[in-house]
VOPARO-132271 format. One record per atom (N, C-alpha, C, CB): residue number from 1; atom name; x, y, z. Coordinates in steps of 0.001 Angstrom, whole numbers. Each point is the difference from the previous one (the first is absolute). Last residue first. Glycine has a CB too. Layout:
N
(NUM; CA; (X; Y; Z))
...
//
This chain:
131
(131; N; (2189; -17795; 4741))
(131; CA; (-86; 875; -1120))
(131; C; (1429; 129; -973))
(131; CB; (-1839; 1279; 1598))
(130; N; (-2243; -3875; 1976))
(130; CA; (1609; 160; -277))
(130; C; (-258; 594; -1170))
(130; CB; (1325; -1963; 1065))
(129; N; (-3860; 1563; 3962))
(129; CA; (77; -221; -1753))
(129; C; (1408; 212; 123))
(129; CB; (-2326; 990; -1376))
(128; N; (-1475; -2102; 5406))
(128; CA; (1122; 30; -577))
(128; C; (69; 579; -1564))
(128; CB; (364; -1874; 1705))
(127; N; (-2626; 1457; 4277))
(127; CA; (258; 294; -1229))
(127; C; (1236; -275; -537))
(127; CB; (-1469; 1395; 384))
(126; N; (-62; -2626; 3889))
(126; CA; (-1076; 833; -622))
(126; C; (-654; 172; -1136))
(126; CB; (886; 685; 1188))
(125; N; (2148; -3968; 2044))
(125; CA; (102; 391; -1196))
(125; C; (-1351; 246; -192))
(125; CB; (2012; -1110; -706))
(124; N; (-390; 517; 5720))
(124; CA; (-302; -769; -1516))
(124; C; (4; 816; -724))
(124; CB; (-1223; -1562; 395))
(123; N; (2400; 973; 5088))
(123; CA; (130; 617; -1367))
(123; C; (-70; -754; -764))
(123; CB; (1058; 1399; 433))
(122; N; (-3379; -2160; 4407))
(122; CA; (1018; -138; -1047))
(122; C; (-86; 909; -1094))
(122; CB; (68; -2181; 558))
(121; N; (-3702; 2310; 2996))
(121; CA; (2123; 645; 442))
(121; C; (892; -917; -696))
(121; CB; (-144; 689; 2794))
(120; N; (-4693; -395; -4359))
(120; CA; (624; -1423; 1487))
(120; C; (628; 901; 493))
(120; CB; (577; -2561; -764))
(119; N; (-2462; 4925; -2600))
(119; CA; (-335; 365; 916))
(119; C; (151; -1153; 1505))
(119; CB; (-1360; 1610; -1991))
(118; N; (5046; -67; -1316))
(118; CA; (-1178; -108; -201))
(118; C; (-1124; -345; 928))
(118; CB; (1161; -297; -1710))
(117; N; (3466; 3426; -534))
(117; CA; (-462; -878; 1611))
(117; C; (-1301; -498; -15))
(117; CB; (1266; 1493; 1470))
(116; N; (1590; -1293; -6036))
(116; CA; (-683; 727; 992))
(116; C; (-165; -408; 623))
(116; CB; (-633; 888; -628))
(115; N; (3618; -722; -4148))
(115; CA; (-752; -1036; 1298))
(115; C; (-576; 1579; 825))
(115; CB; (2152; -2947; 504))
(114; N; (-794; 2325; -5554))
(114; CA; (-145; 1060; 922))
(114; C; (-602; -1012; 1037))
(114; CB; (-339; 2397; -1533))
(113; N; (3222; -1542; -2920))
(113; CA; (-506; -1187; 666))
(113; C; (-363; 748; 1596))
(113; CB; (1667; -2156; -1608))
(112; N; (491; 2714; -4318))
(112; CA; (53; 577; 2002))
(112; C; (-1481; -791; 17))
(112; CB; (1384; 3274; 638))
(111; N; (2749; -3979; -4581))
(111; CA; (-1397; -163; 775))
(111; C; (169; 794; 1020))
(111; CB; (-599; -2222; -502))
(110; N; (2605; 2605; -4469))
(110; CA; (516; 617; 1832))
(110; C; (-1648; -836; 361))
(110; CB; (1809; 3507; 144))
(109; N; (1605; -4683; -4227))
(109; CA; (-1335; 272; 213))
(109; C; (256; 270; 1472))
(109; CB; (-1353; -1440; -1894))
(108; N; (4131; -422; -2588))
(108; CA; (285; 1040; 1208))
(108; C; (-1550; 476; 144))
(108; CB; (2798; 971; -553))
(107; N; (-2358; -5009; -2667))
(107; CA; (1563; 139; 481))
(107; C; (150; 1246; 1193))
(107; CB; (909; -797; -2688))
(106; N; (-4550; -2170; 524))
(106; CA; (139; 1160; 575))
(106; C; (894; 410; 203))
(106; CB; (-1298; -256; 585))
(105; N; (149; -4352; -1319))
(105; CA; (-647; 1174; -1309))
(105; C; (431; 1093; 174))
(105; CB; (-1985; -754; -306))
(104; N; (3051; -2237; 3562))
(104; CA; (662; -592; -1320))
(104; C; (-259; 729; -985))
(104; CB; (-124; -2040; 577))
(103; N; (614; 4916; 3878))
(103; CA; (-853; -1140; -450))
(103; C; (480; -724; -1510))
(103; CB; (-2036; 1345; 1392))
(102; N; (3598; 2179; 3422))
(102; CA; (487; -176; -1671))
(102; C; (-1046; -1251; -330))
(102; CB; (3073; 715; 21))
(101; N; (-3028; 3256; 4016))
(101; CA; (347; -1235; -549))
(101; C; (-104; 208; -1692))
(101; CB; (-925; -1397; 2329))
(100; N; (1303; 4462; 2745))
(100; CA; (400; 254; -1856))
(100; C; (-66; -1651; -189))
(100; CB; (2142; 2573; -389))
(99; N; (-4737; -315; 4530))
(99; CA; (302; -599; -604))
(99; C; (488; -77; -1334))
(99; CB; (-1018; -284; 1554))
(98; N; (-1468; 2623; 2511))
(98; CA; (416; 407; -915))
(98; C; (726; -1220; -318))
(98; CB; (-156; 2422; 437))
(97; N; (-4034; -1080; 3770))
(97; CA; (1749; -400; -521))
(97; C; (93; -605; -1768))
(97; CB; (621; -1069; 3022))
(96; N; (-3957; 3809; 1468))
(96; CA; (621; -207; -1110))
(96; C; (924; -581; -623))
(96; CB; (-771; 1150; 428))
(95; N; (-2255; -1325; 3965))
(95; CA; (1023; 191; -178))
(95; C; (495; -95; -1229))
(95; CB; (-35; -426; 1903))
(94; N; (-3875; 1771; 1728))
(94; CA; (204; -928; -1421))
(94; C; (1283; 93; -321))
(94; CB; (-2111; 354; -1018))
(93; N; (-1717; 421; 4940))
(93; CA; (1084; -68; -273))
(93; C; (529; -276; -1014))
(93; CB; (-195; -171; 1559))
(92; N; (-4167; 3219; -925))
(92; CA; (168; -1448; 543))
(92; C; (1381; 125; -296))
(92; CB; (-2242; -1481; -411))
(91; N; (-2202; 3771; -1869))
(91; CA; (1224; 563; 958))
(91; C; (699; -1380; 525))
(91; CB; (-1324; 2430; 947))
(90; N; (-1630; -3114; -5306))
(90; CA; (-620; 815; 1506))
(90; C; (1727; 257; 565))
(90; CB; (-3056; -1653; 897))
(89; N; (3262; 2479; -6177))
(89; CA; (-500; -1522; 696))
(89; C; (59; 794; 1690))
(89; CB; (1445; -2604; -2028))
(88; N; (-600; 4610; -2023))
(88; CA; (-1248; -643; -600))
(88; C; (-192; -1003; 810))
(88; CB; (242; 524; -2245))
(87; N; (4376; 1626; 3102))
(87; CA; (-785; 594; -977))
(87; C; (-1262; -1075; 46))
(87; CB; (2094; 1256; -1555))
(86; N; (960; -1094; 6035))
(86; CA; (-8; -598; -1522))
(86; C; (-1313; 737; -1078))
(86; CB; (988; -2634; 1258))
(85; N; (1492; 2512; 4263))
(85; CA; (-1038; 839; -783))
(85; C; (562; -574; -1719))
(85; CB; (-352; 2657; 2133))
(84; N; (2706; -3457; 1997))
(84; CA; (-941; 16; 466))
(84; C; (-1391; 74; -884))
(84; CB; (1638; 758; 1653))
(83; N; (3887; -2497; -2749))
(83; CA; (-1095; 1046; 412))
(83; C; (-918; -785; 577))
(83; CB; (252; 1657; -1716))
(82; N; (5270; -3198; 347))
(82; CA; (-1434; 25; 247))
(82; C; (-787; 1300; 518))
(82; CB; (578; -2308; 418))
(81; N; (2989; -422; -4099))
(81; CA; (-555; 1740; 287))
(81; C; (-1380; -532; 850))
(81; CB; (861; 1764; -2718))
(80; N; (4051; -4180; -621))
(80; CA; (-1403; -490; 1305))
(80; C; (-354; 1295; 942))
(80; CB; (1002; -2774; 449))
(79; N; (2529; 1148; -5412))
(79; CA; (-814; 1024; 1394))
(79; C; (-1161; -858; 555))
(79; CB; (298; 2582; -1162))
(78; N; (2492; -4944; -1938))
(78; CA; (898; 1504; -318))
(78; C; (-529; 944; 1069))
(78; CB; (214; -139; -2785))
(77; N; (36; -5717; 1813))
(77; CA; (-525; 1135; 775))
(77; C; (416; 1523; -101))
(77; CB; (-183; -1859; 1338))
(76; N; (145; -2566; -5289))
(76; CA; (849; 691; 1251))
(76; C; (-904; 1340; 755))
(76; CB; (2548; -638; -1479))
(75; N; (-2571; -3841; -1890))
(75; CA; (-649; 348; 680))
(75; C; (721; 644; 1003))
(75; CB; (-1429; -1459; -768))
(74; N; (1373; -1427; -4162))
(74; CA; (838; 660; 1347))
(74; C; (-813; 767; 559))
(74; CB; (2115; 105; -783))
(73; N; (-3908; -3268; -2163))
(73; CA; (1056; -428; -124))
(73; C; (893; 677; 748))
(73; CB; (-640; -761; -1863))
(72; N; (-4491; -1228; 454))
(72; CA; (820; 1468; 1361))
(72; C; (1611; -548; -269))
(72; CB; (-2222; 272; 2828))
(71; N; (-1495; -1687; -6809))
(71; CA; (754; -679; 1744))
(71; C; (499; 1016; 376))
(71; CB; (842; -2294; -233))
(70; N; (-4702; 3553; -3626))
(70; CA; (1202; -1240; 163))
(70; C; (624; 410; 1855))
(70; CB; (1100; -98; -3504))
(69; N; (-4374; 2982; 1078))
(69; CA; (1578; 473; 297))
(69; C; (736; -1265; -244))
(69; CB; (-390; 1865; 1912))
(68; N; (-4478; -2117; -2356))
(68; CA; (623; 237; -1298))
(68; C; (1783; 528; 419))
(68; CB; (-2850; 822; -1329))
(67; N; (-556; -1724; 4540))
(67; CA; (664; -1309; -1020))
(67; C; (509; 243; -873))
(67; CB; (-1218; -1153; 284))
(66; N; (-560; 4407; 2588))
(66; CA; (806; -411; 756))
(66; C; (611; -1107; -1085))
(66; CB; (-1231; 694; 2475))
(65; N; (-2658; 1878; -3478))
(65; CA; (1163; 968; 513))
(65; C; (1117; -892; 439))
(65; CB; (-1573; 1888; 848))
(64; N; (-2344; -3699; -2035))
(64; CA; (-69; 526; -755))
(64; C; (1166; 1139; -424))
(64; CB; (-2208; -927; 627))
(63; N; (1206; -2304; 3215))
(63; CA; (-159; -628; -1696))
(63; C; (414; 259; -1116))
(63; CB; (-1391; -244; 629))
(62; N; (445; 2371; 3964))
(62; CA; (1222; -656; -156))
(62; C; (607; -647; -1371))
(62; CB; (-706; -296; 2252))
(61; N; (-4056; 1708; -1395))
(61; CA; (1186; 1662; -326))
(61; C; (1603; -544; 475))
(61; CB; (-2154; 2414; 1012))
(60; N; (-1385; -5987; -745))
(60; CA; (-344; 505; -1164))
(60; C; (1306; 1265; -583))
(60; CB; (-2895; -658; 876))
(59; N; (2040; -1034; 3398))
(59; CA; (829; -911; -626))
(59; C; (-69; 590; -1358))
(59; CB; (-358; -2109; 1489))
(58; N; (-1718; 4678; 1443))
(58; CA; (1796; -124; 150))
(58; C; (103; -1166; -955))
(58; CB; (690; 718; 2770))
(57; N; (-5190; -468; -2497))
(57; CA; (299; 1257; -753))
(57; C; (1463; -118; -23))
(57; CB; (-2016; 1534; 700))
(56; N; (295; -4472; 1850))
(56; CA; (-273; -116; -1390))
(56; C; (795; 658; -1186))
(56; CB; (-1993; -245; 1090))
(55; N; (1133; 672; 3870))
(55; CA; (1029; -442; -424))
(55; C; (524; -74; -1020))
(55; CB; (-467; -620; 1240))
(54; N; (-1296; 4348; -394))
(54; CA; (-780; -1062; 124))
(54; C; (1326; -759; 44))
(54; CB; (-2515; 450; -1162))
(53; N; (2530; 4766; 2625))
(53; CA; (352; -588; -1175))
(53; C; (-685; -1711; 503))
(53; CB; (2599; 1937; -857))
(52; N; (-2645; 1473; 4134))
(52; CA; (22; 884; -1391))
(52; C; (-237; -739; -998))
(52; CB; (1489; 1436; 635))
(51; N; (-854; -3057; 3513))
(51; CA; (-1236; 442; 99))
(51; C; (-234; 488; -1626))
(51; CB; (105; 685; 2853))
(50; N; (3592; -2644; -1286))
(50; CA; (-1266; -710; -402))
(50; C; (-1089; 568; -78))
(50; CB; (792; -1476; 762))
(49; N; (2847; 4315; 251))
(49; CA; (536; -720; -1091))
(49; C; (-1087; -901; -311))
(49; CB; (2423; 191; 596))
(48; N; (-2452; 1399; 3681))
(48; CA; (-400; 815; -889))
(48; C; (-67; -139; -1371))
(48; CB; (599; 961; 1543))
(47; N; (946; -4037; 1617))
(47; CA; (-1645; 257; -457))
(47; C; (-165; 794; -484))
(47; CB; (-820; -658; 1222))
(46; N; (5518; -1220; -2163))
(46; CA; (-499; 1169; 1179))
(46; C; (-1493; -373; -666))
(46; CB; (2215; 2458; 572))
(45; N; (710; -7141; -2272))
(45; CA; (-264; 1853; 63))
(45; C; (-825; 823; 1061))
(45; CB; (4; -349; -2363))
(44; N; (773; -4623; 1787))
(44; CA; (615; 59; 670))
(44; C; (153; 2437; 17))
(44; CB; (1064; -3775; -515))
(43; N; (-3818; 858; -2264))
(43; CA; (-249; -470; 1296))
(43; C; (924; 476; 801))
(43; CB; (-987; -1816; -681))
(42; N; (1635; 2414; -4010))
(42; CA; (-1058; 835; 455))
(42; C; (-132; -324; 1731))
(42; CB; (-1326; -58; -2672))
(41; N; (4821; -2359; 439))
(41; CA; (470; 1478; 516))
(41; C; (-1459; 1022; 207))
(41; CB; (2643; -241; -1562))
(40; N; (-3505; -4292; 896))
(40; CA; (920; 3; 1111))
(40; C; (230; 1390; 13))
(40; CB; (1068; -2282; -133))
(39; N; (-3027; 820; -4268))
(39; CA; (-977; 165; 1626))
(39; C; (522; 493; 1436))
(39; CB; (-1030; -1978; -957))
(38; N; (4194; 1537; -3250))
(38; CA; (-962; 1132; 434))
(38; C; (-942; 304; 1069))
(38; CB; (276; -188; -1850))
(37; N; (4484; -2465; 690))
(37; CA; (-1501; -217; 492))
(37; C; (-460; 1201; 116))
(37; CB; (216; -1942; 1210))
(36; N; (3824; 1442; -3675))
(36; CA; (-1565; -142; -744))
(36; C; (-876; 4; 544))
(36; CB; (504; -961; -1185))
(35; N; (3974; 1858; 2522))
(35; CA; (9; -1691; -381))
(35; C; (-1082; -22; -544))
(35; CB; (1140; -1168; 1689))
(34; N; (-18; 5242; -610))
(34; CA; (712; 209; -874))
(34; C; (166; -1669; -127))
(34; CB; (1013; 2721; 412))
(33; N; (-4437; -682; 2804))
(33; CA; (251; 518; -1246))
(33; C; (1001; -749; -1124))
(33; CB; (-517; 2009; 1437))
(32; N; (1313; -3006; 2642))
(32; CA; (-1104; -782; -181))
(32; C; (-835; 798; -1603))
(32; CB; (-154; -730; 3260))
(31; N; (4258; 3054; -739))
(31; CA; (-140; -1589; -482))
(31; C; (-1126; -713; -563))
(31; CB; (1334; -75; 1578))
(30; N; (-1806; 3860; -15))
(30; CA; (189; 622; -1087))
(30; C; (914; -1596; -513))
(30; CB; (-103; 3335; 679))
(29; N; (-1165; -2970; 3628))
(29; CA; (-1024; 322; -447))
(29; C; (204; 76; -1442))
(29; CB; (-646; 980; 2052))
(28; N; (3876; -1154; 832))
(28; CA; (-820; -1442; 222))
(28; C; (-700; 218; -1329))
(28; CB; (-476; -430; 2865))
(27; N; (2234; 4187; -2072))
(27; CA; (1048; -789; -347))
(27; C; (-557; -1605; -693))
(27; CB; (1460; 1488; 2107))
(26; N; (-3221; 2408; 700))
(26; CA; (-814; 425; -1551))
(26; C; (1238; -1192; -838))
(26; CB; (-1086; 3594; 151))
(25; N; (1296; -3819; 4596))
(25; CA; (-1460; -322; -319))
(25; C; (-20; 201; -1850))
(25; CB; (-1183; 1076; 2843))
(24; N; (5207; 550; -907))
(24; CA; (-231; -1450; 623))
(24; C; (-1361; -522; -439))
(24; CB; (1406; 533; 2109))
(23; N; (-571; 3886; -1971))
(23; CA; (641; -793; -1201))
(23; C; (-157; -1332; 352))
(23; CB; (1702; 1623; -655))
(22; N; (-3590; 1119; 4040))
(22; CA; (-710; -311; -1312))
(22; C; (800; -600; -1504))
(22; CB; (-1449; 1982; 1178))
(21; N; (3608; -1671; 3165))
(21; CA; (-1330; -1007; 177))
(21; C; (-1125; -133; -1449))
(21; CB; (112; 871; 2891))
(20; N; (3841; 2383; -2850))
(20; CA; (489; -1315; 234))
(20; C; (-938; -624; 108))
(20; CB; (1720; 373; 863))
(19; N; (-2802; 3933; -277))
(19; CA; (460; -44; -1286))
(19; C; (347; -1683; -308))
(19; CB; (980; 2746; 186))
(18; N; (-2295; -1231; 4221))
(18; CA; (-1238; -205; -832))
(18; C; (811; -191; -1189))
(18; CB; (-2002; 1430; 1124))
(17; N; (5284; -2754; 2508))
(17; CA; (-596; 1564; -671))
(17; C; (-867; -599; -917))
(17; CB; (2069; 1790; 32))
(16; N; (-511; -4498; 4161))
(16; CA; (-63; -71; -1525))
(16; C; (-570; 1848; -288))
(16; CB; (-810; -3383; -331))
(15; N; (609; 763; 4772))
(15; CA; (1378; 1245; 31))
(15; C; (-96; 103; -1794))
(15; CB; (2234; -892; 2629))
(14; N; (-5593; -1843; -938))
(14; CA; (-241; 1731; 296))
(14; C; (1384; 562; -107))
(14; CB; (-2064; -106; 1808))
(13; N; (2225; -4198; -2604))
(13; CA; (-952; 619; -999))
(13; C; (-731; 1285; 537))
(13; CB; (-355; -2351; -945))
(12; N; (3279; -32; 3613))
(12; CA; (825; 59; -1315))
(12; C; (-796; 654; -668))
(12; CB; (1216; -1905; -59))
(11; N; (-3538; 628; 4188))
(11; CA; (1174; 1069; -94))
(11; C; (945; 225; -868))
(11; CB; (-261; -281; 1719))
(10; N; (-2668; -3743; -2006))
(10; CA; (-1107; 2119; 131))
(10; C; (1036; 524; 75))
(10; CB; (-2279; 269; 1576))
(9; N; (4010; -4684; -1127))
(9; CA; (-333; 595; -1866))
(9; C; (-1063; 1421; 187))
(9; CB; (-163; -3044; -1440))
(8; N; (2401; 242; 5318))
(8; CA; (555; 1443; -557))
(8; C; (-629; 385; -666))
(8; CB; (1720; -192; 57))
(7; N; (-3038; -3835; 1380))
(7; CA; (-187; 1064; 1016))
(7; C; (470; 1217; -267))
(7; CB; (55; -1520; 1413))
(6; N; (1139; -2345; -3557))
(6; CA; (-1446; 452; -107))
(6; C; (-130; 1163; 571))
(6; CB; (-844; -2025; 4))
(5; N; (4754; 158; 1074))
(5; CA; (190; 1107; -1076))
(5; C; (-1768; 71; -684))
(5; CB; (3228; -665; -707))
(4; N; (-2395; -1647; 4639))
(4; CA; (170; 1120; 403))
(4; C; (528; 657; -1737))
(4; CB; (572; -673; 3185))
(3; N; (-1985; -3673; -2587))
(3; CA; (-1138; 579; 312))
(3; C; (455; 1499; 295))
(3; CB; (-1174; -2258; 870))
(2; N; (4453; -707; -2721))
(2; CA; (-1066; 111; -786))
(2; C; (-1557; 1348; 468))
(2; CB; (1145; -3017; -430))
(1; N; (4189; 2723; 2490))
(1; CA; (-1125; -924; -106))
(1; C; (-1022; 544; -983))
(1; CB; (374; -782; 2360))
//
């Protein structure tokens, strides 16, 4: 019945390893990036992430970094690393993950993409670049 697999969805998502919940988030998330909505992927980012940067400002450093690759054309997971402790940012959960894609301009570029536990108890996207 309907009402008894509701009833599961906490117990699926506590049996999930943080690594999985946050790909899952930096997945969504890096969709909405890669259709243009910017506003959306600011709104939907870690507060920490709003706190740092304007919206403005993201659309602007999407603009400027992100349009010139052209279309995501492969996108593969190569690692996912979670910690406690991150360089230049407060203590908290975060889970690193690594990415080999390919862009129309770009032919081999590594994104990493960094979700975090935020302060709902969802994971969002902290951080990103590509290099």
């Amino acid at each position: 019945s309907l009402l008894m697999l509701w009833a599961l969805c906490p117990w699926v998502r506590a049996q999930q390893r943080p690594e999985e919940l946050a790909e899952q988030s930096a997945e969504s998330w890096l969709a909405l990036v890669d259709s243009g909505n910017s506003a959306r992927s600011w709104e939907e980012a870690a507060s920490i992430f709003k706190a740092a940067v304007t919206e403005e400002q993201w659309k602007s450093a999407l603009r400027a970094s992100r349009d010139p690759l052209g279309k995501v054309l492969t996108r593969k997971r190569v690692s996912a690393t979670y910690t406690k402790t991150l360089s230049g940012a407060p203590d908290g959960e975060y889970v690193v993950i690594q990415y080999e894609s390919s862009f129309e301009h770009k032919r081999s570029a590594i994104e990493t993409v960094t979700p975090m536990m935020d302060q709902d108890g969802n994971w969002r996207v902290s951080g990103c670049y590509i290099k």
